[in-house]
mmJSON file of the N, C-alpha and C atoms, coordinates in Angstrom:
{"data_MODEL":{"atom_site":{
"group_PDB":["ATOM","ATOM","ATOM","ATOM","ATOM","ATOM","ATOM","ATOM","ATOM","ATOM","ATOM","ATOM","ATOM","ATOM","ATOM","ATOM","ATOM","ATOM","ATOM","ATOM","ATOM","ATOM","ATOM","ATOM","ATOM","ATOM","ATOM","ATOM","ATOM","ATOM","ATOM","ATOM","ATOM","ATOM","ATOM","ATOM","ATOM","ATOM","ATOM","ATOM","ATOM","ATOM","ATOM","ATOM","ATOM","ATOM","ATOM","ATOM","ATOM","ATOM","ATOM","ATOM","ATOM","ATOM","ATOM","ATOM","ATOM","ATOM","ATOM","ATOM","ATOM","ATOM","ATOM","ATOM","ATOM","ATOM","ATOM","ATOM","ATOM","ATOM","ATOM","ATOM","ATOM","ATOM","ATOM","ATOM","ATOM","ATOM","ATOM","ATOM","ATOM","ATOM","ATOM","ATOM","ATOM","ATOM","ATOM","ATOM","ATOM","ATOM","ATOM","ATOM","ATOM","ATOM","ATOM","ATOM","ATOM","ATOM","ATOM","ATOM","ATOM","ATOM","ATOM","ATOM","ATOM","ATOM","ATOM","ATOM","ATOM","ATOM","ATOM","ATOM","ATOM","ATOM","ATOM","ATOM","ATOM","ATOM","ATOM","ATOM","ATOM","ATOM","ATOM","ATOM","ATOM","ATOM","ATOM","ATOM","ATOM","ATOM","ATOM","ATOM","ATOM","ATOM","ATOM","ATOM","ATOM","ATOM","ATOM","ATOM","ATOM","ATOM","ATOM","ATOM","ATOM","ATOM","ATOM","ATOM","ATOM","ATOM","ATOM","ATOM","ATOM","ATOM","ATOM","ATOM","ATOM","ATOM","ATOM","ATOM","ATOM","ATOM","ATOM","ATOM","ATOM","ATOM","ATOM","ATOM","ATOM","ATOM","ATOM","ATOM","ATOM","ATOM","ATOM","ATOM","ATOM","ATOM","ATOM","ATOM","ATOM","ATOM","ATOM","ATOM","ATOM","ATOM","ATOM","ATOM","ATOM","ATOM","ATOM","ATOM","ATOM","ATOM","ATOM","ATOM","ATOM","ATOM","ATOM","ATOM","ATOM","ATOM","ATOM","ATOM","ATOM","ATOM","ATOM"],
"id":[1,2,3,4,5,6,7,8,9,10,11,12,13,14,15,16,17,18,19,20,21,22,23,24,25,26,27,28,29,30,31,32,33,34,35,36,37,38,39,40,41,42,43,44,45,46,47,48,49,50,51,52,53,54,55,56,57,58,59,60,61,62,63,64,65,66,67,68,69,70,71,72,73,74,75,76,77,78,79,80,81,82,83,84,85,86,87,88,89,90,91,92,93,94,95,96,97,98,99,100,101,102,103,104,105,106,107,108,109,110,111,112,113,114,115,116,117,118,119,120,121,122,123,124,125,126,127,128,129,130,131,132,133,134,135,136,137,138,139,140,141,142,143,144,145,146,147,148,149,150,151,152,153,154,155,156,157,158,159,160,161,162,163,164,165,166,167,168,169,170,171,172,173,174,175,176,177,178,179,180,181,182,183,184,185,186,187,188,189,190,191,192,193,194,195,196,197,198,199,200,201,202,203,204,205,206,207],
"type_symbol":["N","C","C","N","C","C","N","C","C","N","C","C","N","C","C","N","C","C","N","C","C","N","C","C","N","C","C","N","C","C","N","C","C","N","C","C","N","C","C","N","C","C","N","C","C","N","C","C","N","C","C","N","C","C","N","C","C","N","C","C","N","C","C","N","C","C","N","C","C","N","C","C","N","C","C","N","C","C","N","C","C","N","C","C","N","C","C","N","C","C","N","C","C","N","C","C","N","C","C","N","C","C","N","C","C","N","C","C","N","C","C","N","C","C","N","C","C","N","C","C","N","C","C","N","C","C","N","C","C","N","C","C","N","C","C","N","C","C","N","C","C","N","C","C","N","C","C","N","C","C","N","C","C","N","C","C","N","C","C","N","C","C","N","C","C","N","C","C","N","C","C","N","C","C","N","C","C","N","C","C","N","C","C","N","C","C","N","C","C","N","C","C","N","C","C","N","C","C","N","C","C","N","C","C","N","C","C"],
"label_atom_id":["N","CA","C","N","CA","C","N","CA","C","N","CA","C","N","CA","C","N","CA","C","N","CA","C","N","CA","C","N","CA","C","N","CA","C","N","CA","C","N","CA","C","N","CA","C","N","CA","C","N","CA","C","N","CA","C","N","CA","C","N","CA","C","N","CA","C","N","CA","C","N","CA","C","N","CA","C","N","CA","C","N","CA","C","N","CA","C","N","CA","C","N","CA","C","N","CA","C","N","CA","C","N","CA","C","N","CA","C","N","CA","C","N","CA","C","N","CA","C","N","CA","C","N","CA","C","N","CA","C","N","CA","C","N","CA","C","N","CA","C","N","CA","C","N","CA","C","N","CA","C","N","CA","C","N","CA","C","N","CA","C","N","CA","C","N","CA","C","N","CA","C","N","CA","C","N","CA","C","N","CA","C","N","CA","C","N","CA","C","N","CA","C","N","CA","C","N","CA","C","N","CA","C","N","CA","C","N","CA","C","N","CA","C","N","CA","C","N","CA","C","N","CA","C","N","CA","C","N","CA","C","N","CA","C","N","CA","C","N","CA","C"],
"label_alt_id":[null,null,null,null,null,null,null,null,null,null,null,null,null,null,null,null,null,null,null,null,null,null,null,null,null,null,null,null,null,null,null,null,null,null,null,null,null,null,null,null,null,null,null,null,null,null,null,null,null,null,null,null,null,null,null,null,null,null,null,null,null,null,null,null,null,null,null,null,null,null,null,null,null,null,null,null,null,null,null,null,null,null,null,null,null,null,null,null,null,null,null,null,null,null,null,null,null,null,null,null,null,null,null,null,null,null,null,null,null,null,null,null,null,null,null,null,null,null,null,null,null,null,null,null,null,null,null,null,null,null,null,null,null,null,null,null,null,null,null,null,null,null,null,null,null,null,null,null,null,null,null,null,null,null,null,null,null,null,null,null,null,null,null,null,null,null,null,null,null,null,null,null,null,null,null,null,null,null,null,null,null,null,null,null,null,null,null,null,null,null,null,null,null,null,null,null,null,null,null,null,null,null,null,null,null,null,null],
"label_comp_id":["UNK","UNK","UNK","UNK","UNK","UNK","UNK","UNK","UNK","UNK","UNK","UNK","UNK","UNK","UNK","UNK","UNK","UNK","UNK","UNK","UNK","UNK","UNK","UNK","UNK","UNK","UNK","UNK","UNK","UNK","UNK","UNK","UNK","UNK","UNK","UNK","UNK","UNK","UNK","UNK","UNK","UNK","UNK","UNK","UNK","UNK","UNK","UNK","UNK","UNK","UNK","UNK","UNK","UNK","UNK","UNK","UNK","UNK","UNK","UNK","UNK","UNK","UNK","UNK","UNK","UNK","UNK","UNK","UNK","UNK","UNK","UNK","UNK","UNK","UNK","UNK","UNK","UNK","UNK","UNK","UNK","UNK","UNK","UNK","UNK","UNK","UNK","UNK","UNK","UNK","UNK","UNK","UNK","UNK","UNK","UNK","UNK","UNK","UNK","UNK","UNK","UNK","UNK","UNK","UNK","UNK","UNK","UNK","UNK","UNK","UNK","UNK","UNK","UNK","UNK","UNK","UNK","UNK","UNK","UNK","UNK","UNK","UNK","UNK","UNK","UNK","UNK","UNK","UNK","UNK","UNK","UNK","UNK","UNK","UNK","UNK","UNK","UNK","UNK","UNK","UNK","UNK","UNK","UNK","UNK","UNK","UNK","UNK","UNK","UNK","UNK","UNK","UNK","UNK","UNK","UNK","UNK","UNK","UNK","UNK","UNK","UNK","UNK","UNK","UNK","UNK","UNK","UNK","UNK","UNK","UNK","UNK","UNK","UNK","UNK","UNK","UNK","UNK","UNK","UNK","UNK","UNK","UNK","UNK","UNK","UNK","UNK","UNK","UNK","UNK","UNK","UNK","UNK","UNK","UNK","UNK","UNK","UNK","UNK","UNK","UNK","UNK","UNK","UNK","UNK","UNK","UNK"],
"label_asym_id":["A","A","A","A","A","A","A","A","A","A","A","A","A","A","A","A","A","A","A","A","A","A","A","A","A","A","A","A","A","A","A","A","A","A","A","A","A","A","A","A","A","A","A","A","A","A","A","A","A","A","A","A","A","A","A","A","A","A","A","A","A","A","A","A","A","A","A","A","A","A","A","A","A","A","A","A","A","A","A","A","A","A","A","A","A","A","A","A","A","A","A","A","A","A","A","A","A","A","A","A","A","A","A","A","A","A","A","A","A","A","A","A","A","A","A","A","A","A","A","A","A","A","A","A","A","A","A","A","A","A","A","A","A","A","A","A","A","A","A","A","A","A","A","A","A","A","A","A","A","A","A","A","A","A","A","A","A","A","A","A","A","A","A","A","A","A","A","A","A","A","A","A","A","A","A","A","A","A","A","A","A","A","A","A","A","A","A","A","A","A","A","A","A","A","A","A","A","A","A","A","A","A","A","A","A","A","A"],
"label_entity_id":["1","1","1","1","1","1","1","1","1","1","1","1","1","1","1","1","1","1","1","1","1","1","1","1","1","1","1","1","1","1","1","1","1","1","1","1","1","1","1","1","1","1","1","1","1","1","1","1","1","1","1","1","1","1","1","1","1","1","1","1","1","1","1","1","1","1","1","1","1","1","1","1","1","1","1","1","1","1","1","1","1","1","1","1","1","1","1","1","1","1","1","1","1","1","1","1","1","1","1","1","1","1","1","1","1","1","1","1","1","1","1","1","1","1","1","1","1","1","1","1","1","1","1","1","1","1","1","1","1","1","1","1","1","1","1","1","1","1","1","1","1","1","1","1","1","1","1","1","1","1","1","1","1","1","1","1","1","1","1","1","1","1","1","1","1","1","1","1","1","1","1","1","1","1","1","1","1","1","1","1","1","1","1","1","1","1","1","1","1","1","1","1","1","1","1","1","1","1","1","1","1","1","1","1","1","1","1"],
"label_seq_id":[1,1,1,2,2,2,3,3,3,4,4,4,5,5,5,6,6,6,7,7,7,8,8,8,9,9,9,10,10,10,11,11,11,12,12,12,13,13,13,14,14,14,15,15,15,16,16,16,17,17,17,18,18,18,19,19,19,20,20,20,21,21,21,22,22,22,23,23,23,24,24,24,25,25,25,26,26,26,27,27,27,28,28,28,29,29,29,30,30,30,31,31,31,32,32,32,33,33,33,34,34,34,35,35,35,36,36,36,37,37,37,38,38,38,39,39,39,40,40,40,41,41,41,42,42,42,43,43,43,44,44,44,45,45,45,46,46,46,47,47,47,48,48,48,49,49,49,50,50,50,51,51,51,52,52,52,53,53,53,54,54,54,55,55,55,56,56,56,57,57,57,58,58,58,59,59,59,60,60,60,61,61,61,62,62,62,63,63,63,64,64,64,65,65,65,66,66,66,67,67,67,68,68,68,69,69,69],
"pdbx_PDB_ins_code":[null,null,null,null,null,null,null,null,null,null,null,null,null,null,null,null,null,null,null,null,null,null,null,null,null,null,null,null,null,null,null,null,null,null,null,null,null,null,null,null,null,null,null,null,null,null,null,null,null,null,null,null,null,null,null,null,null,null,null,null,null,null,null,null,null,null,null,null,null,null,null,null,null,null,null,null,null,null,null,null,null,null,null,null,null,null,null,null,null,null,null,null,null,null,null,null,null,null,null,null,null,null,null,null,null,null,null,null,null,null,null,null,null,null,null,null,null,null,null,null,null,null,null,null,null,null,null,null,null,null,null,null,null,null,null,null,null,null,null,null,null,null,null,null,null,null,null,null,null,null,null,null,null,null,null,null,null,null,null,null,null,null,null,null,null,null,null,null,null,null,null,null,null,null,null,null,null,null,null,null,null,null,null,null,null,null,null,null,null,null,null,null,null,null,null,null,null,null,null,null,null,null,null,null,null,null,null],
"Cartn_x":[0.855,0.0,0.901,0.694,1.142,0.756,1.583,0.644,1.711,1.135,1.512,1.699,2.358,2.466,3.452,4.687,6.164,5.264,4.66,4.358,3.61,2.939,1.581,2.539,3.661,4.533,5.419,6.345,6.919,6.195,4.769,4.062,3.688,3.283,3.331,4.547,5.65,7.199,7.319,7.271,7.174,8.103,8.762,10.084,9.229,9.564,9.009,8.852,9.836,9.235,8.407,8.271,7.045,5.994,5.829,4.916,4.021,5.322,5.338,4.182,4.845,4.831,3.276,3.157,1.282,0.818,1.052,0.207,0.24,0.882,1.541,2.108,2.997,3.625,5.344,6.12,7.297,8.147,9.251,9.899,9.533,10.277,10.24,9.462,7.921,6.63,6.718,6.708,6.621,7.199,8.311,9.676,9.397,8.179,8.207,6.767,5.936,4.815,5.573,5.833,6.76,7.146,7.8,8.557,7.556,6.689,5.846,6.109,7.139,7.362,6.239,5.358,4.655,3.112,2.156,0.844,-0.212,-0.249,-0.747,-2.218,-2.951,-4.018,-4.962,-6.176,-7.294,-7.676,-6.988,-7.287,-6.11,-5.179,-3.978,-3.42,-4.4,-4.644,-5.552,-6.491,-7.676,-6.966,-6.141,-5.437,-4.614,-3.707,-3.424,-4.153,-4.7,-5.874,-6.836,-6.93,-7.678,-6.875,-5.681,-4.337,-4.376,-3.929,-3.752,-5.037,-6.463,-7.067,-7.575,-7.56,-7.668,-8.544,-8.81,-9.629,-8.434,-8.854,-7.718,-7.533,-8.201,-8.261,-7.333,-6.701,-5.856,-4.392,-4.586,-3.058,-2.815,-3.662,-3.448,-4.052,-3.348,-3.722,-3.52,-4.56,-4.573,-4.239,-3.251,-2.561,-3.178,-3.958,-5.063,-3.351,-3.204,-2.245,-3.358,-2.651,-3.415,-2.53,-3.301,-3.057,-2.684,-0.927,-1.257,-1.507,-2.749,-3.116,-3.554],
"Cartn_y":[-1.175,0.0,1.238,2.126,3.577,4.108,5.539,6.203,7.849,8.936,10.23,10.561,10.074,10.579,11.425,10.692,11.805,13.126,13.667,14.29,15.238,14.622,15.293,15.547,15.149,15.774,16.46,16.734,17.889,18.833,18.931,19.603,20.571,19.896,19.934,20.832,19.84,21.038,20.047,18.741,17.402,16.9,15.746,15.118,13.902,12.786,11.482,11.325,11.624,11.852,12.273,13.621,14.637,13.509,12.849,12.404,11.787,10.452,9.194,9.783,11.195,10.894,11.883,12.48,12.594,11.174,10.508,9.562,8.18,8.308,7.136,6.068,5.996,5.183,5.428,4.472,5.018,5.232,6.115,6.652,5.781,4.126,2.982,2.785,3.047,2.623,4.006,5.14,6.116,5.578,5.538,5.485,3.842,3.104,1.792,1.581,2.705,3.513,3.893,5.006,5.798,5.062,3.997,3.272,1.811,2.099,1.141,-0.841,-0.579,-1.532,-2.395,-1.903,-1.345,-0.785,-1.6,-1.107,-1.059,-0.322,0.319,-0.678,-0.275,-0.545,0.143,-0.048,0.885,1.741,1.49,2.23,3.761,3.364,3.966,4.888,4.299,5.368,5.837,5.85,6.777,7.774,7.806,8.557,9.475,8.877,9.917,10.791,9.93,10.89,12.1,11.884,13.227,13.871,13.391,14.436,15.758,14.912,15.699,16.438,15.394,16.131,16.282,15.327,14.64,12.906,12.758,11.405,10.579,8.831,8.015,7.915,7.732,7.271,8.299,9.041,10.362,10.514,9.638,9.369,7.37,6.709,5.376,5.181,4.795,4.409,2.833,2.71,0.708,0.548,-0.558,-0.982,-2.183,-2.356,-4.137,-4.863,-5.833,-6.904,-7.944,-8.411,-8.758,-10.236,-11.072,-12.667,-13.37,-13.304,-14.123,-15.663,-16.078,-17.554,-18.022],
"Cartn_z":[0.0,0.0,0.0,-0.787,-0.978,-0.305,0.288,1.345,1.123,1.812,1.55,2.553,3.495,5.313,4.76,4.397,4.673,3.956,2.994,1.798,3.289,3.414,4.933,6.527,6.555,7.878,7.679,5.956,5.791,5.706,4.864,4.888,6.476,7.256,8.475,9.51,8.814,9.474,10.461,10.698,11.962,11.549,12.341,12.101,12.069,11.97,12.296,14.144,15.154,16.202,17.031,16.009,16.358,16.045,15.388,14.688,15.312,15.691,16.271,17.783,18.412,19.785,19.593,18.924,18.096,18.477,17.618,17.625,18.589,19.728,20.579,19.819,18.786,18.368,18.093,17.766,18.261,16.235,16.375,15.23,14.232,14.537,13.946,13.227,13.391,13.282,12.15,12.746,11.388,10.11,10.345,9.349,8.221,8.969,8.606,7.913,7.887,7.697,5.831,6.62,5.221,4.506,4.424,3.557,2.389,3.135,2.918,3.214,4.056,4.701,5.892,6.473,7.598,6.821,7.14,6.836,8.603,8.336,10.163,10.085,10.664,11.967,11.466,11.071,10.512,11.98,13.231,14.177,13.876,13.64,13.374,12.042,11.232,9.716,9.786,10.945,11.235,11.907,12.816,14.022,13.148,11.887,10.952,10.415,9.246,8.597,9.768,10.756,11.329,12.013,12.224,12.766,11.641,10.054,9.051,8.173,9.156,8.901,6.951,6.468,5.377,5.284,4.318,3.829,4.298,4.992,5.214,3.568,2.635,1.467,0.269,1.413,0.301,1.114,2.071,2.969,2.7,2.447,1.572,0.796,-0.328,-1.935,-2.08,-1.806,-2.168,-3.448,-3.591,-5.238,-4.905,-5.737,-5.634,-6.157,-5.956,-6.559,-7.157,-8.394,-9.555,-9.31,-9.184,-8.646,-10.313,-10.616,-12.21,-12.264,-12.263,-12.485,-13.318],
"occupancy":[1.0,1.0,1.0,1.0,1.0,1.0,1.0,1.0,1.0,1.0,1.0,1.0,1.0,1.0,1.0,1.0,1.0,1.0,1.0,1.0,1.0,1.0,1.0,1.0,1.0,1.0,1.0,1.0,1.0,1.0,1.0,1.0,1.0,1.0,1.0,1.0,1.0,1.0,1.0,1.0,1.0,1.0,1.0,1.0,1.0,1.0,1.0,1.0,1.0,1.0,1.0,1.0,1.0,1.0,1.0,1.0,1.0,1.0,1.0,1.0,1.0,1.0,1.0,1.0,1.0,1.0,1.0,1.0,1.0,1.0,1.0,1.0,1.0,1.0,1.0,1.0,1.0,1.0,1.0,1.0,1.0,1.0,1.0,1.0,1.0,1.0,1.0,1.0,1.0,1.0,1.0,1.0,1.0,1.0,1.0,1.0,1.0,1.0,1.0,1.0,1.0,1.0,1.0,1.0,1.0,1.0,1.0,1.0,1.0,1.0,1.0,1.0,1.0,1.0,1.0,1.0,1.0,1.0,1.0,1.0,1.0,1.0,1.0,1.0,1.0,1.0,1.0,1.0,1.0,1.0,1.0,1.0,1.0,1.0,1.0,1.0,1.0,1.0,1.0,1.0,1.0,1.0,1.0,1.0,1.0,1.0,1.0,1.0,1.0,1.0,1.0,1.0,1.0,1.0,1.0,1.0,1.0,1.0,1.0,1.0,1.0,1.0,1.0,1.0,1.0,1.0,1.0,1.0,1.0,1.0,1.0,1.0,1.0,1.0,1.0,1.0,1.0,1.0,1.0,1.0,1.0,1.0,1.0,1.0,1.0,1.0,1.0,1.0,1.0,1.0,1.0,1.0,1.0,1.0,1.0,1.0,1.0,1.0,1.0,1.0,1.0,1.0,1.0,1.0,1.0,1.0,1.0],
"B_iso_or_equiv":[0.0,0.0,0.0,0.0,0.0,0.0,0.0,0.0,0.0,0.0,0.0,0.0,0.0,0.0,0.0,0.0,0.0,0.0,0.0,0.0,0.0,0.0,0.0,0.0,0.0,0.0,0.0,0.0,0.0,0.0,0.0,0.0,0.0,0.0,0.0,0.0,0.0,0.0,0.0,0.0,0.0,0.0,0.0,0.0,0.0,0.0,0.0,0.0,0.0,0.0,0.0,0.0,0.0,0.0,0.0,0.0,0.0,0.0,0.0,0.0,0.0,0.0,0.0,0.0,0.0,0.0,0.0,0.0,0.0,0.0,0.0,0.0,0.0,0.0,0.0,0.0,0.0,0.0,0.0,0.0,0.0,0.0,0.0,0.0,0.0,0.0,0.0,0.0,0.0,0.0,0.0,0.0,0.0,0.0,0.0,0.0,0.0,0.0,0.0,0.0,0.0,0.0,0.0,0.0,0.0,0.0,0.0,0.0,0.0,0.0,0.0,0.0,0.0,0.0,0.0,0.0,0.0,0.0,0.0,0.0,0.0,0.0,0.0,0.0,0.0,0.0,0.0,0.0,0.0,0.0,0.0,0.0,0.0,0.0,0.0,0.0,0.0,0.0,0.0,0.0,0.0,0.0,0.0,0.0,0.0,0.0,0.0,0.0,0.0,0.0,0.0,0.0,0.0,0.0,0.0,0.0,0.0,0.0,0.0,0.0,0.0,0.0,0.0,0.0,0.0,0.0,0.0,0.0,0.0,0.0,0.0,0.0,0.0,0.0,0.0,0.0,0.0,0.0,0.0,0.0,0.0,0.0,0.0,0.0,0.0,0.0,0.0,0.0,0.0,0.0,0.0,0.0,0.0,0.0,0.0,0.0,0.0,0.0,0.0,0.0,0.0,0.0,0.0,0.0,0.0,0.0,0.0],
"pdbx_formal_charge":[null,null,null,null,null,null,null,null,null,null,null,null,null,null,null,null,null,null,null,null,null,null,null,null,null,null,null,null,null,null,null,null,null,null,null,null,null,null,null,null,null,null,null,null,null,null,null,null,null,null,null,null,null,null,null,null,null,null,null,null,null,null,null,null,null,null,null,null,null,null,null,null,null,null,null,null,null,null,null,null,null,null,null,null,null,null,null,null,null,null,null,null,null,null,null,null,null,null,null,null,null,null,null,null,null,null,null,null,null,null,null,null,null,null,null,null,null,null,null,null,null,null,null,null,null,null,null,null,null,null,null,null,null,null,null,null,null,null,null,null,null,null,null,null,null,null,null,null,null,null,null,null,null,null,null,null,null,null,null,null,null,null,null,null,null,null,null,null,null,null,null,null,null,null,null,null,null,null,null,null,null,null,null,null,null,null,null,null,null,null,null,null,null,null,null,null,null,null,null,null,null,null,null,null,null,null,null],
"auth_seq_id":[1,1,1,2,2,2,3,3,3,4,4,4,5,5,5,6,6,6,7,7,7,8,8,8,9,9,9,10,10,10,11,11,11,12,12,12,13,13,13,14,14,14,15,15,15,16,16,16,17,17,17,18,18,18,19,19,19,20,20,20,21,21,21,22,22,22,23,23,23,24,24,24,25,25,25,26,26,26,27,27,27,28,28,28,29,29,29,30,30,30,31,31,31,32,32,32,33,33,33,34,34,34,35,35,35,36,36,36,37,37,37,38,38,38,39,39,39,40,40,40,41,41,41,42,42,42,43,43,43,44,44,44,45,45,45,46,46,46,47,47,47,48,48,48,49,49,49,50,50,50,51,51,51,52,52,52,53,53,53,54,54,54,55,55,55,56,56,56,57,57,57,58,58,58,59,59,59,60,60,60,61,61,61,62,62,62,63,63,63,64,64,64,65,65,65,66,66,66,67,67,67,68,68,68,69,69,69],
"auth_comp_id":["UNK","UNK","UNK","UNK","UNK","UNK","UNK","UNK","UNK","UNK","UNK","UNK","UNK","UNK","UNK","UNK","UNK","UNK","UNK","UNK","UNK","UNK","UNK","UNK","UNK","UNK","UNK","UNK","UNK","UNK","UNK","UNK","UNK","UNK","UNK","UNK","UNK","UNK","UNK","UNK","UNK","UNK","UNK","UNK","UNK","UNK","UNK","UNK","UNK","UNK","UNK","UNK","UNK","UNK","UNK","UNK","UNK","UNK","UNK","UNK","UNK","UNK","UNK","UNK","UNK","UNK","UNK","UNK","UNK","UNK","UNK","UNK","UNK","UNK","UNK","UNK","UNK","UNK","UNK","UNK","UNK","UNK","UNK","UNK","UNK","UNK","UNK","UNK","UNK","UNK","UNK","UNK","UNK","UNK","UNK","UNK","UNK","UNK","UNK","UNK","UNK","UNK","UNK","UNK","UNK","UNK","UNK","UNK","UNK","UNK","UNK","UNK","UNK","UNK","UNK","UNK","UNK","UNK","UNK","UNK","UNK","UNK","UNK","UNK","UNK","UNK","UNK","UNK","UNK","UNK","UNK","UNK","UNK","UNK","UNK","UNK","UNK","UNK","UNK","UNK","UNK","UNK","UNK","UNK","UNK","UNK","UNK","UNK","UNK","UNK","UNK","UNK","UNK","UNK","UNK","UNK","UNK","UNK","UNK","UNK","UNK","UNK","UNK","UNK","UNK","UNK","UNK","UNK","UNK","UNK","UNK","UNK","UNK","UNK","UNK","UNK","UNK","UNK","UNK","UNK","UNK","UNK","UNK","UNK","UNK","UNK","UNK","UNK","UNK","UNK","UNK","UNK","UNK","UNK","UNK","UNK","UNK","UNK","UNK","UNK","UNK","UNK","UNK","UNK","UNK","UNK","UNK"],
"auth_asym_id":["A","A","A","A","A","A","A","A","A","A","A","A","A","A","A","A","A","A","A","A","A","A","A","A","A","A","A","A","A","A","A","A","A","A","A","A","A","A","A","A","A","A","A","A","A","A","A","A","A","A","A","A","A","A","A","A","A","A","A","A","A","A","A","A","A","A","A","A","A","A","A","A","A","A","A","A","A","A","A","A","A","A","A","A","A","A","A","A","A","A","A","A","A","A","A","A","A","A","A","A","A","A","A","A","A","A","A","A","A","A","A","A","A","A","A","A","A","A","A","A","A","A","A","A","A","A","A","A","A","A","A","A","A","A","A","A","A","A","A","A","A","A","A","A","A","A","A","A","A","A","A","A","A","A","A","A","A","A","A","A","A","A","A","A","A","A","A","A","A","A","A","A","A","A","A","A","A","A","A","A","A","A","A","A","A","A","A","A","A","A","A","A","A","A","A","A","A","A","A","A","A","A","A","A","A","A","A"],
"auth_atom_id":["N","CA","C","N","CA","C","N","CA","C","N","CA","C","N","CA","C","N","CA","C","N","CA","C","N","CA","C","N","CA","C","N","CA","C","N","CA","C","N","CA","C","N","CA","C","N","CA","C","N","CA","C","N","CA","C","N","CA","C","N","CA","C","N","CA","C","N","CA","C","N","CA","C","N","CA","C","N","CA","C","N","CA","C","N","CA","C","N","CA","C","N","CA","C","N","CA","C","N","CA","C","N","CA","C","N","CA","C","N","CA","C","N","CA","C","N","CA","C","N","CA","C","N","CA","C","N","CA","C","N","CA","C","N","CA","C","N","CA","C","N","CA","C","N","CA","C","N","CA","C","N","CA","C","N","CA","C","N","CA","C","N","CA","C","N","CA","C","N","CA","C","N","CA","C","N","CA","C","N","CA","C","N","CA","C","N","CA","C","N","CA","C","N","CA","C","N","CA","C","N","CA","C","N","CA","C","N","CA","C","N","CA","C","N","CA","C","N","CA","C","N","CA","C","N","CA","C","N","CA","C","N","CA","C","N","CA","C","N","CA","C"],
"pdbx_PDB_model_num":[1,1,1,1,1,1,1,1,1,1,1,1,1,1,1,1,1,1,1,1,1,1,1,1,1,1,1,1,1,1,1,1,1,1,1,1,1,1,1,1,1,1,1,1,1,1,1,1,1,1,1,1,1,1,1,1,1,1,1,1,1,1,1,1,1,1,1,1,1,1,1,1,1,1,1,1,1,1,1,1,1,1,1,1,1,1,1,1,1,1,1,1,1,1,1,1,1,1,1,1,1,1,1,1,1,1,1,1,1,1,1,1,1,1,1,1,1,1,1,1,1,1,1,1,1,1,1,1,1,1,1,1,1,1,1,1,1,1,1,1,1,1,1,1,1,1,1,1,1,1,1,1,1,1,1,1,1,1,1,1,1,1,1,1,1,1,1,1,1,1,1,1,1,1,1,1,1,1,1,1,1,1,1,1,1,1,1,1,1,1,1,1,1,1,1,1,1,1,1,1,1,1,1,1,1,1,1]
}}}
């Protein structure tokens, strides 16, 4: 899943700590977020999206994966 956090916390002027400690989660979790390594918690992309105050659906962009069978 794609997502626009870093895009929405420079915007912002936040470091990933600032972020993290917004949202009770730790740098790691940002940084692992960002990378798309890390797909959060529909509790936790809710907690973004109304931080930034935006659609969850404009801070993650679902890429369907296409099953070749």
């Amino acid at each position: 899943m794609n997502n626009t956090i870093k895009f929405h916390r420079t915007a912002h002027n936040l470091t990933q700590e600032e972020l993290a400690i917004v949202l009770g989660v730790t740098r790691q979790t940002i940084l692992a977020i960002e990378k798309g390594k890390y797909d959060p918690s529909l509790e936790l992309a809710f907690k973004i999206s109304r931080y930034f105050n935006v659609p969850v659906d404009e801070i993650f962009l679902y890429n369907e994966k296409t099953n070749p069978d």
